[in-house]
C-alpha positions, 0 to 999 in steps of 0.5 A: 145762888137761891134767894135769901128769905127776909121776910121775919127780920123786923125793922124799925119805923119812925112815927112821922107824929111823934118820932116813937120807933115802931118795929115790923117785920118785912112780910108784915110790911110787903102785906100792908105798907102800914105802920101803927104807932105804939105811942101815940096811936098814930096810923102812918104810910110806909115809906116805900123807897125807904123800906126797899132799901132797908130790904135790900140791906138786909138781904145783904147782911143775910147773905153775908152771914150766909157766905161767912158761915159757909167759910172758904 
């Protein structure tokens, strides 16, 4: 089966600083494991076990929607 490309889902970050959701898309991420905080400024590493994971789901939910829009 061909690989499911993610690389445009965005996810969403939490600032360590002030707890404010920062979103990213997965090829932005892999580029520059970096989040800029929209409110307060705050510069912040990703966590980079965490976004594996969050990639890893959302591999599977595109690969689900993929099987389902295909059907039996």
């Amino acid at each position: 089966m061909a690989s499911v490309d993610v690389g445009e889902v965005e996810l969403e970050f939490a600032c360590p600083r002030c707890g404010a959701g920062a979103r990213a898309t997965i090829e932005a991420v892999r580029m520059l494991p970096v989040i800029d905080c929209p409110a307060c400024g705050e510069r912040s590493g990703v966590d980079l076990e965490a976004f594996s994971a969050q990639v890893t789901a959302a591999e599977a939910s595109a690969k689900a929607a993929r099987r389902k829009r295909k059907g039996p």
